[in-house]
N, C-alpha and C positions, 0 to 999 in steps of 0.2 A: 440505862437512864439517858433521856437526849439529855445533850450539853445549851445549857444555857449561852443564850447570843452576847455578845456582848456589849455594853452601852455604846450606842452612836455616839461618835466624837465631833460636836457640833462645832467644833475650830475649823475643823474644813473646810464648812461651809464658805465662809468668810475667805481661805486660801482659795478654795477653789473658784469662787465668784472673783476676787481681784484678778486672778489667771489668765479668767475669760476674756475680762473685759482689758486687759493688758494685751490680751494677743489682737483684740478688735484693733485697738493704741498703734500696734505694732505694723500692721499691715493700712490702715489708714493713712498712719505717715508714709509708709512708702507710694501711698496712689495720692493724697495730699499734698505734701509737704516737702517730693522732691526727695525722696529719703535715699535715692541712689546718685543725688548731686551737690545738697547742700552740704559743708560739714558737718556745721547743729542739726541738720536730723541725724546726720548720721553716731551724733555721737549721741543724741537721743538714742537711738533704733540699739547702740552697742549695752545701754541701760535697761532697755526693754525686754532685752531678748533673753531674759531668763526663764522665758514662759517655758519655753519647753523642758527645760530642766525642773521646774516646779510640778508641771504634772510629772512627768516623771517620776519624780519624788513621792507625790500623793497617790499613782500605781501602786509605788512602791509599799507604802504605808494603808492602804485603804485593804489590797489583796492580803497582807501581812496579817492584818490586824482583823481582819473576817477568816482567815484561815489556817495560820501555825496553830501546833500544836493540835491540831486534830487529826482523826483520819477520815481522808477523802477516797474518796472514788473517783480515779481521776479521769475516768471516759464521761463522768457527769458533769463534774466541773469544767471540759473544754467543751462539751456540748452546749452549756450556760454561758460560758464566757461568750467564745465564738459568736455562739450565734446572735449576740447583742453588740458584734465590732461588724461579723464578716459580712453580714448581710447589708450592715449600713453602706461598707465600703463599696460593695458592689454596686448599688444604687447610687451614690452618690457619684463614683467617678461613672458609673453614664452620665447622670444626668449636666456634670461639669462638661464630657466632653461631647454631648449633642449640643447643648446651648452655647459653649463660649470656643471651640474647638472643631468647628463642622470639616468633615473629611469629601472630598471630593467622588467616592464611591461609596456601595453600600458596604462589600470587602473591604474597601482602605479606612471604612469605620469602626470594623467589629476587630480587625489585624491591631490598629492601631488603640482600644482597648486593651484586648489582651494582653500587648504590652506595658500599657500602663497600669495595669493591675500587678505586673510583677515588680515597678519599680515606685509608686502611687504620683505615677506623671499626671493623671489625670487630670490636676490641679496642683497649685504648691502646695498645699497644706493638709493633703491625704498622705503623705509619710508618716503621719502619727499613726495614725492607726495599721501599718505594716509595721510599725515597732511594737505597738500595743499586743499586735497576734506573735511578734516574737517571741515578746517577754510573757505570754501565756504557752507560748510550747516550753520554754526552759522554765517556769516558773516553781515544779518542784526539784531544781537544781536549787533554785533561788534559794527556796524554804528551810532546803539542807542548810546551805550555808547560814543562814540566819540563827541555827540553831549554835555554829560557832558564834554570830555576832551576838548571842542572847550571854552567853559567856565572857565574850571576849572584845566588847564593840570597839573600842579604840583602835585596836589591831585591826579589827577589818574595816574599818574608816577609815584608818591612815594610809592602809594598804590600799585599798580602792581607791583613794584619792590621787595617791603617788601613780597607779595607771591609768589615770584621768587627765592627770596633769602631760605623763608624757604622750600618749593618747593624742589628746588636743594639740601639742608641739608638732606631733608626725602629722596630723591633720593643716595645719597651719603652715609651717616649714617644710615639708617634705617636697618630692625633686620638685612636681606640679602641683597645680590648685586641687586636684582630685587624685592622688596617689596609686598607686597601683596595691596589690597585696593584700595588708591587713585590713585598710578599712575603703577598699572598692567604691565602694558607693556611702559615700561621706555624709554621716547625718541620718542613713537610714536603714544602720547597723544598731542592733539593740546594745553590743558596748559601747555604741558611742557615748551612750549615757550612765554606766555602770555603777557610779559613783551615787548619782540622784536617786537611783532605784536602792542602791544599798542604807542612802541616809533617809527614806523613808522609813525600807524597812526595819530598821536600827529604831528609829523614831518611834516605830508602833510595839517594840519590844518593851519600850523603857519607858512609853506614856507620859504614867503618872510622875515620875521624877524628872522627867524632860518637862512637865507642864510648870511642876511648881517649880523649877529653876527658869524657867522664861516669867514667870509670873512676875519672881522675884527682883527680877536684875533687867527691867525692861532699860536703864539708861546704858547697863553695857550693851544690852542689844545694837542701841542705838546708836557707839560709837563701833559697832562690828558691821554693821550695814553701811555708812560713811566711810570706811577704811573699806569695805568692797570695791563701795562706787568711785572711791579715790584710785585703786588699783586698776577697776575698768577703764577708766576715763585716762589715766596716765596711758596704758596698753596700748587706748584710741589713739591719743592724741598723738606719742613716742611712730606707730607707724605709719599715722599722716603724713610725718614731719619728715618720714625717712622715703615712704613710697608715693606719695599723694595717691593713691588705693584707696576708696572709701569702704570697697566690699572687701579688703583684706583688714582693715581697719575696722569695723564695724561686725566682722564676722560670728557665727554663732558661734563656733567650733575653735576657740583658740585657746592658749594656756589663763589669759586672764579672767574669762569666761568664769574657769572656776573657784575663784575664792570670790568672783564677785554672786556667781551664783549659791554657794554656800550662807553666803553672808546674810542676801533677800529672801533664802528660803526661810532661816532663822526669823528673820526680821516679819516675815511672814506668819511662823508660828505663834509670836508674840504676838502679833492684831490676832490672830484667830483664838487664842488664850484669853486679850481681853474682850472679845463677841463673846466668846460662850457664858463667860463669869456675867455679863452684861444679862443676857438672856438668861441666865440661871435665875438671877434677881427678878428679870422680868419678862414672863417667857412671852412670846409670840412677839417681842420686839423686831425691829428690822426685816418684816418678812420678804422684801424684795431681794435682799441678799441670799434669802432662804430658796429662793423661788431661781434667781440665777444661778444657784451654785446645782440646782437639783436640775436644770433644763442644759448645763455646760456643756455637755455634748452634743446635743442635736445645734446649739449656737455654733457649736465652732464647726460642725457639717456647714453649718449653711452662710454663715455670714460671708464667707468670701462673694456666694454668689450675690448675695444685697448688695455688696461694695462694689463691685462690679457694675450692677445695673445705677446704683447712686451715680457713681462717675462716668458713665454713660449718659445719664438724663444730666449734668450739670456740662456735659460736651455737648450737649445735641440743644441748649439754649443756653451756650456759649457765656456758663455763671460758675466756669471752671478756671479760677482763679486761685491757682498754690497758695499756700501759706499756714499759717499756725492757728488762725480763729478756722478757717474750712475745717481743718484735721480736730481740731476739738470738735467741732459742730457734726463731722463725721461719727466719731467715735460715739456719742450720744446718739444719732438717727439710729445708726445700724447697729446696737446695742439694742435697741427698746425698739426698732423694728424686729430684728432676732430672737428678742425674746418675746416677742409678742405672737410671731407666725411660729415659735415652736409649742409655745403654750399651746396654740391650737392643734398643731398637728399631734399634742400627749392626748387629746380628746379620745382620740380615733383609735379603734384595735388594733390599726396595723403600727402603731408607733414604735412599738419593741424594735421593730422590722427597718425602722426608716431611721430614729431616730436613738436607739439603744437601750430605751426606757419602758419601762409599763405603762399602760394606758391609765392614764388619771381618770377619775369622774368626772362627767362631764358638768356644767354650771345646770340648777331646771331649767332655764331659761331654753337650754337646747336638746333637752331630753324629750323625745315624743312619745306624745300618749293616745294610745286610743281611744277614741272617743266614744263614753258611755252609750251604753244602747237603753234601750226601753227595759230590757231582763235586769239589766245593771243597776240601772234607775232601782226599781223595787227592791236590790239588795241594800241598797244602803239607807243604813237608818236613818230616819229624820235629822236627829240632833245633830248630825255631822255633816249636814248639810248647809 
């Protein structure tokens, strides 16, 4: 008997659309807003950057929650995954490094590829997707264990957190900025995030009793997001004041990182608990959150390069003026520019390919039709003409 799928859990949506458009926030400010010189960006930028630990968390929870408990086939399941991350990545770090990266030879271009495909240099923000292919070669390590967390989740949340916590101390504190050993290449080790991936998948074990306690106690939420961002911003400010460091200050990877990232991820599940109850009452409400959270990946392929060319054309007629109104007015272009040029590229067959997704149907308006002939004419009956 096949096994029934199980109800999409339409919280996400909502987590996953605020994510997106957080990480557009995130990177904005830094090409806006001075975010490697001001304080206040930078102690924005240390608030913002939970992005990556949120998806993380929603890997965590999405793969979990479509796949314990079954039996897989696992030459299937990485043939599916894969091929909807590795192909993207492959196209897009070309495409980042012929356009923004040109190599002086046709060899010093395809050398200096290959190497960016083993570390996702091709741009900054192609390291997610070398974690994303991590955590799908270990992911039935994952599944095992989650079989203890479906028993036992405190234990493995405390437990995971406790190597997160030190984790991020050896990433932060150790001899250099980039350590040697355990975590080589800082950021783009799948435990650097082990924690996030574990409180999703913990999160999709336990659902229904994780939803109606967020349901319930949204003002504790409230003061558990507040005492994050109290912890973050103390972390900030505390190694200002000791190193004036905005990038040691501000960094992704430190020990404060995580309680302020646990905190926003909660804070997070509670908006996505009150969307879905929202939309239960009135379905097809909010559909542009519906609409961003379903195109999130091909947005975050692409927006670096809009942002790019945005602050490019605001240099080139000299309307490139830092500040906080630009970095807002940023983040709305290249949000609703990105989702606009991805929508169109889910039209097309090749989208799995480009952008990770299935091809949507296209609008009539762009669907072609052949034009009736004379034979055709005579089949159709009158009345429906």
């Amino acid at each position: 008997m096949a096994e029934r799928p199980k109800k999409y859990v339409e919280a996400i949506d909502l987590v996953r659309a605020l994510t997106i458009v957080s990480v557009i926030a995130v990177h904005s400010t830094w090409y806006t807003a001075n975010g490697g010189g001001w304080v206040a960006s930078g102690a924005l930028l240390s608030l913002l950057h939970f992005t990556r630990e949120s998806f993380m968390a929603m890997t965590g929870f999405v793969l979990t929650w479509s796949l314990f408990g079954k039996r897989l086939d696992w030459p299937t399941v990485w043939a599916k995954r894969y091929r909807l991350v590795l192909f993207p990545y492959l196209i897009w770090s070309f495409l980042y490094l012929w356009l923004f990266k040109p190599q002086p030879t046709f060899l010093g271009f395809w050398a200096t590829y290959g190497r960016d495909l083993l570390n996702g240099g091709a741009w900054f923000h192609l390291y997610y997707l070398l974690i994303t292919m991590q955590f799908y070669l270990v992911l039935p390590l994952f599944l095992f264990l989650m079989r203890w967390g479906q028993k036992r989740p405190w234990t493995v949340f405390w437990g995971t957190a406790a190597f997160q916590v030190l984790l991020m101390a050896y990433d932060q504190y150790g001899l250099s900025a980039h350590p040697g050993g355990l975590n080589a290449y800082t950021g783009d080790e799948v435990w650097s995030y082990a924690l996030y991936f574990v409180m999703g998948g913990l999160a999709a074990l336990h659902w229904p009793h994780i939803r109606e306690w967020l349901a319930a106690h949204g003002r504790l939420v409230g003061w558990i997001v507040v005492s994050g961002a109290g912890i973050m911003l103390s972390g900030f400010g505390l190694q200002w004041q000791l190193t004036h460091n905005l990038t040691l200050a501000d960094a992704v990877l430190q020990p404060a990182m995580v309680p302020w990232s646990v905190a926003i991820i909660v804070g997070l599940g509670w908006l996505g608990v009150q969307y879905e109850e929202a939309r239960i009452r009135r379905p097809g409400r909010w559909p542009l959150v519906a609409l961003i959270a379903d195109l999130s990946f091909g947005i975050y392929l692409f927006h670096p390069m809009l942002l790019q060319w945005w602050t490019n054309g605001l240099n080139a007629v000299h309307g490139f003026v830092t500040g906080y109104p630009l970095d807002a007015l940023t983040v709305v272009v290249v949000t609703a520019g990105a989702t606009l040029t991805v929508r169109v590229l889910s039209w097309f067959p090749f989208s799995p390919w480009v952008i990770g997704r299935s091809a949507a149907p296209r609008p009539s308006w762009l669907r072609w039709r052949r034009p009736l002939s004379p034979s055709d004419e005579r089949e159709v009956p009158a009345e429906s003409r």
